[in-house]
N, CA, C and O atoms as a printed pandas DataFrame, in Angstrom:
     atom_number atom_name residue_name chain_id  residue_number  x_coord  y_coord  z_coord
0              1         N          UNK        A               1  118.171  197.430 -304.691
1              2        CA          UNK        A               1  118.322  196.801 -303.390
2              3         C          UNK        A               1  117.338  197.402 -302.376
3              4         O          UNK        A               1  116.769  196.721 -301.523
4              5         N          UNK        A               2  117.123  199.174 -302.580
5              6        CA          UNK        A               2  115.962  199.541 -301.672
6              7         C          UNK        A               2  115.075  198.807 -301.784
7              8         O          UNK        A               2  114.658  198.098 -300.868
8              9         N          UNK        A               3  114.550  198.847 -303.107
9             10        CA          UNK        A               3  113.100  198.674 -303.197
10            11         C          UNK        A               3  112.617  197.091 -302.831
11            12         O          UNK        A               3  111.462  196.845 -302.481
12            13         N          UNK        A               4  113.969  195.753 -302.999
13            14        CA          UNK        A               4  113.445  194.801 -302.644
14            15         C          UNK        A               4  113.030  194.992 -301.105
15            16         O          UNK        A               4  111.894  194.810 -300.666
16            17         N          UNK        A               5  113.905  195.301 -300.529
17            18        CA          UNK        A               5  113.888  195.784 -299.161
18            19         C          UNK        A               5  112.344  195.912 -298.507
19            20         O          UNK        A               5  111.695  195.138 -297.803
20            21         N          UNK        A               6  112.006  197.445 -299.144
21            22        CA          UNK        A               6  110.668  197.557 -299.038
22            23         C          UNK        A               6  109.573  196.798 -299.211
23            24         O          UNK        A               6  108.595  196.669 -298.475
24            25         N          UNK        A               7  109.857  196.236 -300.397
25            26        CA          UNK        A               7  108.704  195.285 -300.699
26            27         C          UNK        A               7  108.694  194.263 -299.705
27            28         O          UNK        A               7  107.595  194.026 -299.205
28            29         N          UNK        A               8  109.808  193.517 -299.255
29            30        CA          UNK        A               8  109.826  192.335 -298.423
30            31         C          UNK        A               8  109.111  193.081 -296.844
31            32         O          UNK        A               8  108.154  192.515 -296.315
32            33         N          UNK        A               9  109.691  194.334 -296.244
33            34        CA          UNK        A               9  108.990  195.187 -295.623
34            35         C          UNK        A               9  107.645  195.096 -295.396
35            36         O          UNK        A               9  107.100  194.547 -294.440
36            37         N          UNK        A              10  107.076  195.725 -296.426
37            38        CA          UNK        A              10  105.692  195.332 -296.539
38            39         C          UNK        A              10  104.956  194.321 -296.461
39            40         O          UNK        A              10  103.878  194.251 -295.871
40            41         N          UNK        A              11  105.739  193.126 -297.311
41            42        CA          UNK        A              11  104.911  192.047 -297.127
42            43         C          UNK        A              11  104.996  191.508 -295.732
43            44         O          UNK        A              11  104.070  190.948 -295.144
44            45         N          UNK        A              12  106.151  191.722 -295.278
45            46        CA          UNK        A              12  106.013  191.368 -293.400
46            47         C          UNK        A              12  104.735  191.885 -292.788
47            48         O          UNK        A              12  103.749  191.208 -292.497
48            49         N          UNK        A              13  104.927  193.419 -292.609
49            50        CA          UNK        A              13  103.748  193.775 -292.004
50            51         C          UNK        A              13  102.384  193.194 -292.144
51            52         O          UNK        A              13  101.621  192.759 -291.281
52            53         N          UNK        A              14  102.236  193.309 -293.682
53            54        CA          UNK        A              14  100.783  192.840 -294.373
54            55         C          UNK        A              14  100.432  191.521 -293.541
55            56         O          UNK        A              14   99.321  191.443 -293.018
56            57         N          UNK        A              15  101.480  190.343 -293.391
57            58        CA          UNK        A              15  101.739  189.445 -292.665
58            59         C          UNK        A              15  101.090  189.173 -291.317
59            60         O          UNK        A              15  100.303  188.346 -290.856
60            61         N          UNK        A              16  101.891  190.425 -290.809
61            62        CA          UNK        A              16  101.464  190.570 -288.879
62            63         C          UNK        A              16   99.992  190.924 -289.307
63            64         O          UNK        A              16   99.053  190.146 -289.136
64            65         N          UNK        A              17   99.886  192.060 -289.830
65            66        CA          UNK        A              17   98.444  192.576 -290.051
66            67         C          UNK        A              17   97.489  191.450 -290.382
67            68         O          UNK        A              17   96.531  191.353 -289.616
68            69         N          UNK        A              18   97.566  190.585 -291.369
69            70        CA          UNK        A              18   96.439  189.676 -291.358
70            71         C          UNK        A              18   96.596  188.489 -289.866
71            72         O          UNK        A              18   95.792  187.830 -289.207
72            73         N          UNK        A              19   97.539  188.623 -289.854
73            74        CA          UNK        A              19   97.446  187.305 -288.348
74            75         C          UNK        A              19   96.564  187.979 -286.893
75            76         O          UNK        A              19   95.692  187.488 -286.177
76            77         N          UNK        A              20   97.392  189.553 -286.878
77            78        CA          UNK        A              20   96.138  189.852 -286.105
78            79         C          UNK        A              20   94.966  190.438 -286.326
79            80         O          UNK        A              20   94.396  190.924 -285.350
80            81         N          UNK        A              21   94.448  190.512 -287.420
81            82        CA          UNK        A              21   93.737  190.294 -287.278
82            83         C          UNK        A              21   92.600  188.957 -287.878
83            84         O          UNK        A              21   91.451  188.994 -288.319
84            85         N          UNK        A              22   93.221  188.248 -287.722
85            86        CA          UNK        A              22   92.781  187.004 -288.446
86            87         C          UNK        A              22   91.366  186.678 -287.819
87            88         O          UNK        A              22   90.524  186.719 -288.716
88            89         N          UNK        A              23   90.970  186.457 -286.942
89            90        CA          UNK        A              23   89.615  186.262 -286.946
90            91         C          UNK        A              23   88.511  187.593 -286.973
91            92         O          UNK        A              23   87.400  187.695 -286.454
92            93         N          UNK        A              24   89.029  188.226 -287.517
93            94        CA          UNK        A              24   88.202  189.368 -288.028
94            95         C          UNK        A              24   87.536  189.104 -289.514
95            96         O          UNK        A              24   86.447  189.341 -290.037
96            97         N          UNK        A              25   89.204  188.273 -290.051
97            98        CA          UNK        A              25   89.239  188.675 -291.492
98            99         C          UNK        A              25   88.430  186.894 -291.530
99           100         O          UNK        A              25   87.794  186.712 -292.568
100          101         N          UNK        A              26   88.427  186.127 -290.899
101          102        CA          UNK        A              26   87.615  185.092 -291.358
102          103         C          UNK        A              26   86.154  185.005 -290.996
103          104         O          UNK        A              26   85.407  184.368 -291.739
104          105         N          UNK        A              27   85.558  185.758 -289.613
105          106        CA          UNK        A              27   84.238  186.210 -289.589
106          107         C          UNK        A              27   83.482  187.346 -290.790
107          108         O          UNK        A              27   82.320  187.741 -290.701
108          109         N          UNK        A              28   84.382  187.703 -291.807
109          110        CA          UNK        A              28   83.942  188.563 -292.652
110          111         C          UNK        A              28   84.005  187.673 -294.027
111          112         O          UNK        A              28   83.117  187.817 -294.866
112          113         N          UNK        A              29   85.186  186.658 -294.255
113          114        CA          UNK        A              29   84.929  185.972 -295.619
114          115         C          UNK        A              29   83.752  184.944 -295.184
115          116         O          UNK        A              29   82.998  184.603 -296.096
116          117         N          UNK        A              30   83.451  184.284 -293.578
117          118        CA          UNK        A              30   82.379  183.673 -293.495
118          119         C          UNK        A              30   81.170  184.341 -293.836
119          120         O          UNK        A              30   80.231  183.644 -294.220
120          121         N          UNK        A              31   81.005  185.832 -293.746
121          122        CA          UNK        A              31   79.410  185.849 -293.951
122          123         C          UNK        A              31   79.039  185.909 -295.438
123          124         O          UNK        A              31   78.006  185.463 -295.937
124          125         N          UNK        A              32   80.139  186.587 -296.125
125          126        CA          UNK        A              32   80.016  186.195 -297.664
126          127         C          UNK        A              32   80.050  185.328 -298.352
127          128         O          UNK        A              32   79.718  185.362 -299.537
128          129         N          UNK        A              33   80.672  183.876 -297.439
129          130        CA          UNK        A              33   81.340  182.667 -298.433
130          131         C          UNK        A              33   80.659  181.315 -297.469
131          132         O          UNK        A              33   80.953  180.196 -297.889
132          133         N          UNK        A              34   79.915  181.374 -296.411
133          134        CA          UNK        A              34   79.980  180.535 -295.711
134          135         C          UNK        A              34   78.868  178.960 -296.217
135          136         O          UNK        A              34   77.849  179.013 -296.905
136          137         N          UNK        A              35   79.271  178.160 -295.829
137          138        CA          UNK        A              35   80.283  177.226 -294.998
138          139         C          UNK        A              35   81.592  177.360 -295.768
139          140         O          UNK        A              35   81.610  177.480 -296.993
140          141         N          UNK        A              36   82.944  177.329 -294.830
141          142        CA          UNK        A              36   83.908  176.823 -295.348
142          143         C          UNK        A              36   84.583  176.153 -294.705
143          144         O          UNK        A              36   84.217  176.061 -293.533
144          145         N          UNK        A              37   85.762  175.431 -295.071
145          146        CA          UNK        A              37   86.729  175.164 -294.080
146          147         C          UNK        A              37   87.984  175.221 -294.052
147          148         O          UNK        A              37   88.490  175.628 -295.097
148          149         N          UNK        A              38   88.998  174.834 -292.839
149          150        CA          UNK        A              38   89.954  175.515 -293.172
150          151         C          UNK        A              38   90.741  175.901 -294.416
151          152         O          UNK        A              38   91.237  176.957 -294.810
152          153         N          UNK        A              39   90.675  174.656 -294.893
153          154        CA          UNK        A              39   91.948  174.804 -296.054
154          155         C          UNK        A              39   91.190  175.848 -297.112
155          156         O          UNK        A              39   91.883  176.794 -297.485
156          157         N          UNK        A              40   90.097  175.779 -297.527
157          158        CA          UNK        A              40   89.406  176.465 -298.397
158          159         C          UNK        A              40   89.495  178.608 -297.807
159          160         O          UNK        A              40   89.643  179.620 -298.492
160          161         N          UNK        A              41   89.337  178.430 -296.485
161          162        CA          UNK        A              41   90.080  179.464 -295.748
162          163         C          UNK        A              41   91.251  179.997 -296.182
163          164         O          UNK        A              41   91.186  181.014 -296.872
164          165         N          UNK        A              42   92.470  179.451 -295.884
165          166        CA          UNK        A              42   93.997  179.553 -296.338
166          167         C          UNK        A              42   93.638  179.852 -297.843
167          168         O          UNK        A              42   94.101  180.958 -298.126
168          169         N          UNK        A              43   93.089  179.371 -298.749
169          170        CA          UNK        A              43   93.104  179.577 -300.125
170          171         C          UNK        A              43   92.644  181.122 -300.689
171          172         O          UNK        A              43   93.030  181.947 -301.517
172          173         N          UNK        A              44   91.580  180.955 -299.699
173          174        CA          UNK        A              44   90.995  182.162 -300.003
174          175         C          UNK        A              44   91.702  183.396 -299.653
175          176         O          UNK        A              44   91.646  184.451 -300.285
176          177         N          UNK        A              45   92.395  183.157 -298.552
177          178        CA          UNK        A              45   93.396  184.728 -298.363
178          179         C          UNK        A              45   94.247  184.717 -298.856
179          180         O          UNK        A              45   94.719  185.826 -299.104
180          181         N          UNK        A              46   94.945  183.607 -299.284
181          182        CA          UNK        A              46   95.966  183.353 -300.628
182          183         C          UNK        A              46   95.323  184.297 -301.773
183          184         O          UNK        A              46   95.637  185.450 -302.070
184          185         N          UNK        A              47   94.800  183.858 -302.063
185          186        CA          UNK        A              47   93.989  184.131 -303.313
186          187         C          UNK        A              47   93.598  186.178 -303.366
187          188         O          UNK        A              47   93.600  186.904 -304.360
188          189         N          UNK        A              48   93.346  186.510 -302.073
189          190        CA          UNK        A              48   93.036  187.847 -302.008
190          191         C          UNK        A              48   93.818  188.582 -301.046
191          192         O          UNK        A              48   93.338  189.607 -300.561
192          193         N          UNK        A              49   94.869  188.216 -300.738
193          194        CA          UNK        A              49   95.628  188.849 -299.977
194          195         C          UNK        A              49   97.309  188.564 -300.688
195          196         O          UNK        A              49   98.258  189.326 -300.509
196          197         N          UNK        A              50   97.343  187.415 -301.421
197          198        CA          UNK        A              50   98.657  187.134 -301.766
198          199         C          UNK        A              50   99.606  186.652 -300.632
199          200         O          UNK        A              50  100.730  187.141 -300.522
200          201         N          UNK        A              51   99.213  185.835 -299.917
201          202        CA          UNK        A              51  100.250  185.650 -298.514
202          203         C          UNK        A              51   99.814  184.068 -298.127
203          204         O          UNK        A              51   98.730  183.764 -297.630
204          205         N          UNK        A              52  100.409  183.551 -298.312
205          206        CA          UNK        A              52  100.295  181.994 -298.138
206          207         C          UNK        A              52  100.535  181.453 -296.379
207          208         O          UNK        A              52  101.551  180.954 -295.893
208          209         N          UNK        A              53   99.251  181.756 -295.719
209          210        CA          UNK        A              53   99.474  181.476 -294.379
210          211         C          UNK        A              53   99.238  179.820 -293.966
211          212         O          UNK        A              53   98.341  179.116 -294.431
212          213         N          UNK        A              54  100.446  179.315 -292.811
213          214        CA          UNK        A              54  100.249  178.249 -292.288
214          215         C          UNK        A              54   98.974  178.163 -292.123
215          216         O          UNK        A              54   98.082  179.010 -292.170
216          217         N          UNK        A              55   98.979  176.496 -291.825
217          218        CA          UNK        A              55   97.334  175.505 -291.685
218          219         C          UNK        A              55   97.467  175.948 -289.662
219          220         O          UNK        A              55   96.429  175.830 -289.010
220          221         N          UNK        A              56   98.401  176.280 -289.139
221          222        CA          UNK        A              56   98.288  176.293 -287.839
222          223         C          UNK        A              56   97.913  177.906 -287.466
223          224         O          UNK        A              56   97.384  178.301 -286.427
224          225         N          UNK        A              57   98.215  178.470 -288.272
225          226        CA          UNK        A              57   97.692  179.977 -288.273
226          227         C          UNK        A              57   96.450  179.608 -288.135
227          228         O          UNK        A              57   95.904  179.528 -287.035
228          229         N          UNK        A              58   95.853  179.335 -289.298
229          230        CA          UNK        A              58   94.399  179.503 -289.428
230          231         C          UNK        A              58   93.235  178.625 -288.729
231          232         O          UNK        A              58   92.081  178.922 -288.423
232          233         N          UNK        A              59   94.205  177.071 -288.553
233          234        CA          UNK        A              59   93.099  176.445 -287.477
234          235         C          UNK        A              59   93.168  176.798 -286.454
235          236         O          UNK        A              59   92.102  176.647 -285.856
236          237         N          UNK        A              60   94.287  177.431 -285.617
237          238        CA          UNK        A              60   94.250  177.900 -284.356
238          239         C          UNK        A              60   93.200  179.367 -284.365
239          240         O          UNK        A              60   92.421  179.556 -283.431
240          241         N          UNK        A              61   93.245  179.791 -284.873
241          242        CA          UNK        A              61   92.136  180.949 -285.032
242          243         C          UNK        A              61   90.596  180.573 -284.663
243          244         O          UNK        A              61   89.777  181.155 -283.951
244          245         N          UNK        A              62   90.514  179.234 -285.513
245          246        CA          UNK        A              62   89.241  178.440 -285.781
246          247         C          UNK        A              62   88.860  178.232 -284.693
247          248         O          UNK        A              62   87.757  178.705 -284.420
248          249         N          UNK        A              63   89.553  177.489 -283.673
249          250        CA          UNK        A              63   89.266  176.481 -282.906
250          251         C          UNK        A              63   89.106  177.569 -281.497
251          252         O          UNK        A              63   88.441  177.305 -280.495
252          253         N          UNK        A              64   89.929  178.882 -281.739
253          254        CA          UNK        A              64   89.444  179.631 -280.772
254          255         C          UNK        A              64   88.432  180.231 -280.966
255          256         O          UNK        A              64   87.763  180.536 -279.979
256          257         N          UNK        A              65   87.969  180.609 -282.305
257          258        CA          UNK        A              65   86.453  181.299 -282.460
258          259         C          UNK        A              65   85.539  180.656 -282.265
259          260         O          UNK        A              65   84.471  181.207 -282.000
260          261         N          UNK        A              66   85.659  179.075 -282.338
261          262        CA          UNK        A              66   84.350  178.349 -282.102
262          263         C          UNK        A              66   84.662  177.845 -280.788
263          264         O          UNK        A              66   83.904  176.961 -280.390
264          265         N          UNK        A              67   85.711  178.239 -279.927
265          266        CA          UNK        A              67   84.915  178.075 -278.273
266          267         C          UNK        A              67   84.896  178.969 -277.940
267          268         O          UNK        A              67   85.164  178.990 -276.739
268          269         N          UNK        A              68   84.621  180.317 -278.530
269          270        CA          UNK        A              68   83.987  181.552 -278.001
270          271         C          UNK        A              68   82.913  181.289 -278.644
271          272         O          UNK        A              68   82.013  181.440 -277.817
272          273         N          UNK        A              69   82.676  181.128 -279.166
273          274        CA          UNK        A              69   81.031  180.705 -280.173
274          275         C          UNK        A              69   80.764  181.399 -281.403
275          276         O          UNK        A              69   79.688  181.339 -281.997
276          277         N          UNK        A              70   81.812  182.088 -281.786
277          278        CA          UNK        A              70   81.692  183.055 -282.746
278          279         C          UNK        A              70   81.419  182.580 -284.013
279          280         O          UNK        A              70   80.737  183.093 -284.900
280          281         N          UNK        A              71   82.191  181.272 -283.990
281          282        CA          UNK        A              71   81.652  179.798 -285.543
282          283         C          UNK        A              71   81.342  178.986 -284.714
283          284         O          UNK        A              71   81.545  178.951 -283.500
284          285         N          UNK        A              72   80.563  177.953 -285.755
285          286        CA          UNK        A              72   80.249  176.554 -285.169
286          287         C          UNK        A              72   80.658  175.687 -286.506
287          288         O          UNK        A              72   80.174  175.943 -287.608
288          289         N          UNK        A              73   81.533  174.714 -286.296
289          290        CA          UNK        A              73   82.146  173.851 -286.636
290          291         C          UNK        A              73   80.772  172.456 -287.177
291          292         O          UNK        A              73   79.826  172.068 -286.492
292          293         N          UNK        A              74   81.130  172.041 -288.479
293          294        CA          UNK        A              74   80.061  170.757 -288.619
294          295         C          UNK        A              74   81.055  169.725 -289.783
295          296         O          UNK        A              74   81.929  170.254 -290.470
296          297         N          UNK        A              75   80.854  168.708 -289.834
297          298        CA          UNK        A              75   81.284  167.718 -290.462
298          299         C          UNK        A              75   80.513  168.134 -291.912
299          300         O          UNK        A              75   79.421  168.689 -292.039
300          301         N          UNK        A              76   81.567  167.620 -293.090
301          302        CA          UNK        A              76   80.386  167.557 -294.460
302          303         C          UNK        A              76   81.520  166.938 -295.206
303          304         O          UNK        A              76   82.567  167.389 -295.672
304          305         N          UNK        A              77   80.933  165.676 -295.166
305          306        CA          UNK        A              77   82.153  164.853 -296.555
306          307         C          UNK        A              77   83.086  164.717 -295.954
307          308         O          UNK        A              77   83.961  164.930 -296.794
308          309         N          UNK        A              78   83.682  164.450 -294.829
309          310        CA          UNK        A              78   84.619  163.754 -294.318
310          311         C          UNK        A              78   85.430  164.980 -293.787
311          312         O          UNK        A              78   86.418  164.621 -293.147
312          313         N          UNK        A              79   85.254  166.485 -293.895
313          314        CA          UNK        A              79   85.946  167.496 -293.930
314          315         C          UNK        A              79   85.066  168.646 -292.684
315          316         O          UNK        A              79   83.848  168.594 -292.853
316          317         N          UNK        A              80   85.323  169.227 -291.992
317          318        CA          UNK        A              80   84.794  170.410 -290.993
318          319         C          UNK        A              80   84.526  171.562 -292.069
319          320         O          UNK        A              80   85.292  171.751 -293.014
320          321         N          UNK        A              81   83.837  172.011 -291.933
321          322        CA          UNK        A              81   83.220  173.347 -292.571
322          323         C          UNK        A              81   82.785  174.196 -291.005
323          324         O          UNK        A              81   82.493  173.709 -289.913
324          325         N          UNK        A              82   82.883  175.513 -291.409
325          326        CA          UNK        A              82   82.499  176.105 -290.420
326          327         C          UNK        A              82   81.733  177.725 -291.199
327          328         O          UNK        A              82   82.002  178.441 -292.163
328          329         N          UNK        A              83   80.645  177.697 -290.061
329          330        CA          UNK        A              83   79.770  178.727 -290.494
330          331         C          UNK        A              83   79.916  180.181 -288.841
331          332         O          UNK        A              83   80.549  180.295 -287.792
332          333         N          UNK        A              84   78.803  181.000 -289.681
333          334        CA          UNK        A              84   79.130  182.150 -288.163
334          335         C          UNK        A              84   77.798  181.562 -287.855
335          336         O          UNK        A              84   76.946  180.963 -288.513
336          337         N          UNK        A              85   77.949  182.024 -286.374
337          338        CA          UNK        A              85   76.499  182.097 -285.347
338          339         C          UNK        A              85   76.340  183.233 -284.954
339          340         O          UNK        A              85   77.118  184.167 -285.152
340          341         N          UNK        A              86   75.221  183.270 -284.302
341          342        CA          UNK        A              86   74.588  184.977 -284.131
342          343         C          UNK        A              86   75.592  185.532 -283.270
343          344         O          UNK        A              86   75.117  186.601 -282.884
344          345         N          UNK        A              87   76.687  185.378 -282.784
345          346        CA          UNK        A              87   77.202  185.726 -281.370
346          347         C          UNK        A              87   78.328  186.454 -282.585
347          348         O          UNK        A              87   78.820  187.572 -282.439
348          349         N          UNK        A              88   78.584  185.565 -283.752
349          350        CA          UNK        A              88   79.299  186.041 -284.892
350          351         C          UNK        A              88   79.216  187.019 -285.753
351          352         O          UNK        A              88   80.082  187.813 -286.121
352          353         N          UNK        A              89   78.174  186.916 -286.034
353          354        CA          UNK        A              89   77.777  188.186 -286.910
354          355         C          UNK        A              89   77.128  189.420 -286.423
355          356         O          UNK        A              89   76.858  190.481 -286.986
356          357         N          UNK        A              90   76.851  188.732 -284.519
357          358        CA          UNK        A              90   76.611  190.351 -283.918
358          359         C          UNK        A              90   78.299  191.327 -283.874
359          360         O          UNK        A              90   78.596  192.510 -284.040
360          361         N          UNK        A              91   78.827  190.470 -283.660
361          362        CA          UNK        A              91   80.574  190.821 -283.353
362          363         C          UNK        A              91   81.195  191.742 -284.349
363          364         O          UNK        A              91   81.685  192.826 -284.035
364          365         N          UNK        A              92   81.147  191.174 -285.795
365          366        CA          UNK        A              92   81.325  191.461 -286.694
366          367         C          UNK        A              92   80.514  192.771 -287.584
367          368         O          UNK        A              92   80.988  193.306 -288.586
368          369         N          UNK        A              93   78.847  193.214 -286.777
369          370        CA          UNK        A              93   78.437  193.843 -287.065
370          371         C          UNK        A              93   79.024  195.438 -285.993
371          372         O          UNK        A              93   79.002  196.624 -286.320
372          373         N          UNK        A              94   79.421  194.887 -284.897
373          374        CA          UNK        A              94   79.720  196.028 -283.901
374          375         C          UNK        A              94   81.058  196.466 -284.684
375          376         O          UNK        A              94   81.110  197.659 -284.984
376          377         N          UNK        A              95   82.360  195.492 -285.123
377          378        CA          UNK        A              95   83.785  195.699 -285.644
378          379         C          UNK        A              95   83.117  196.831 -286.843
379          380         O          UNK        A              95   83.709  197.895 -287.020
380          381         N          UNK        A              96   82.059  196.561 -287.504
381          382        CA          UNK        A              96   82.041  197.488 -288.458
382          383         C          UNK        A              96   81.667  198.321 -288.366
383          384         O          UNK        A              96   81.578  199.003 -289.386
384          385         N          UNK        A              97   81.167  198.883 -287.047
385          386        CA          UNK        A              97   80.539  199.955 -287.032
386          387         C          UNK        A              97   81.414  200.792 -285.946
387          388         O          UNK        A              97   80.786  201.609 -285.273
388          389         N          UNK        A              98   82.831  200.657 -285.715
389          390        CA          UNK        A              98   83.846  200.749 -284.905
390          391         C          UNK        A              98   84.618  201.044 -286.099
391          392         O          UNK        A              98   85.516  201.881 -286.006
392          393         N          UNK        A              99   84.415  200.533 -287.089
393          394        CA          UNK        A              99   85.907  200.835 -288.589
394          395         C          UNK        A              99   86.459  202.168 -288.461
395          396         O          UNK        A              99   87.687  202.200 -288.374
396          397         N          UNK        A             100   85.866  203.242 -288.428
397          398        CA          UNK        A             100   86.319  204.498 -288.363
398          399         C          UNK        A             100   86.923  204.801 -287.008
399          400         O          UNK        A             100   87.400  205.929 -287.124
400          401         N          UNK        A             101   87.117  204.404 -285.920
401          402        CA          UNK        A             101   87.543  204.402 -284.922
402          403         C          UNK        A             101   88.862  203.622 -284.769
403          404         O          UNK        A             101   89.830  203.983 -284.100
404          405         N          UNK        A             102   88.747  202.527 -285.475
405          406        CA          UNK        A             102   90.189  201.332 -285.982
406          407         C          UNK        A             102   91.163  202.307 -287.486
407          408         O          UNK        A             102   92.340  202.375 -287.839
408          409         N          UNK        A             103   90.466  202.622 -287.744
409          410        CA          UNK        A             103   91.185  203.289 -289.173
410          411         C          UNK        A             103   91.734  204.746 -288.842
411          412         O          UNK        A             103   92.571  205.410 -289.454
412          413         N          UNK        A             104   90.858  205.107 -287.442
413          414        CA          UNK        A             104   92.257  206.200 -287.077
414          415         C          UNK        A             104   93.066  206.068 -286.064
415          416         O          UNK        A             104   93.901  206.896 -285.701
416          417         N          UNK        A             105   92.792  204.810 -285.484
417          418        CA          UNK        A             105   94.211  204.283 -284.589
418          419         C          UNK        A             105   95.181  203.695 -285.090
419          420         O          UNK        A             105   96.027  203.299 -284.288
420          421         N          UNK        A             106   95.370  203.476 -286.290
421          422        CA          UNK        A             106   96.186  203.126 -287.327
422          423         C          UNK        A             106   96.569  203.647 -287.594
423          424         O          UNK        A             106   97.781  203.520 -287.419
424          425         N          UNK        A             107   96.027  205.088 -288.466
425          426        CA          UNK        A             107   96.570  206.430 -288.635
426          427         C          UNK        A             107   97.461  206.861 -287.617
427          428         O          UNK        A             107   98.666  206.771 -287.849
428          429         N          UNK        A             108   97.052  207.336 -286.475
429          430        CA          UNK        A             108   97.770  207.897 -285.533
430          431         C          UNK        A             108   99.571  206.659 -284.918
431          432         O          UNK        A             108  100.613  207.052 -284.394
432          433         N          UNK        A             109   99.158  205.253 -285.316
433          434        CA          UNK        A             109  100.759  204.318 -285.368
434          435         C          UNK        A             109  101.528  204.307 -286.302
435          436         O          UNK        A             109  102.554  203.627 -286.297
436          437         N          UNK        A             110  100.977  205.454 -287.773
437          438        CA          UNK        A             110  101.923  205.524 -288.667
438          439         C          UNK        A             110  102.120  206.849 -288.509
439          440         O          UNK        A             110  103.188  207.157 -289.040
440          441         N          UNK        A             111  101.588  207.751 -288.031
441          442        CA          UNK        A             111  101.918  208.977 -287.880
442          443         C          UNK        A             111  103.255  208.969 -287.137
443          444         O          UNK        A             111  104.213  209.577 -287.616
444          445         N          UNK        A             112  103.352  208.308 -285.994
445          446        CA          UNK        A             112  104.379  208.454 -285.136
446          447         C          UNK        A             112  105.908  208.598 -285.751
447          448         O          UNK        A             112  106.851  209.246 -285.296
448          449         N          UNK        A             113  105.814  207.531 -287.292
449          450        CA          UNK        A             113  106.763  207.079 -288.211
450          451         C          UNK        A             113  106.754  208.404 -288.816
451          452         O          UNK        A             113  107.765  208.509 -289.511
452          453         N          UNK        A             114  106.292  209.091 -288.837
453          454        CA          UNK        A             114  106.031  210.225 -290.222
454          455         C          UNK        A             114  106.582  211.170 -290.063
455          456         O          UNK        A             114  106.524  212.067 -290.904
């Protein structure tokens, strides 16, 4: 009974954790995978995260990164694909060079637990 506990536990968090940071985590499968679009999105963090997120999760993400300019949105086959723009992959280049700065403010919100 613990351990389901935990596990369901976890998968919550893992949960919150990818939602916020969800347009992190889709400016990073865009520069490896890009064009995509949403649904192919959802699949893909399915697929590597194990967590089957709503279509409103992920287009709302969308639709706010591309009126910050961070993607730009294009038609192909009847379907939106979306790629990064430079405003994107400058963003994404600063988040990574900040990782060690994010990976011990994390540290220090599980410490508190510890």
């Amino acid at each position: 009974m613990v351990a389901l506990l935990e596990n369901e536990t976890c998968r919550k968090i893992r949960e919150r954790m990818l939602k916020a940071f969800m347009d992190v985590i889709i400016l990073a499968i865009l520069t490896k995978e890009s064009p995509m679009s949403g649904y192919d999105l959802i699949r893909f963090i399915n697929n590597r995260f194990h967590i089957l997120l709503s279509s409103g999760t992920v287009y709302s993400a969308l639709y706010s990164m591309e009126r910050n300019r961070l993607i730009s949105g294009m038609l192909r086959r009847r379907k939106k694909v979306y790629k990064l723009t430079h405003k994107g992959e400058n963003t994404l280049k600063a988040i990574s060079k900040a990782n060690q700065k994010i990976l011990e403010f994390m540290r220090t919100i599980f410490e508190i637990s510890g």
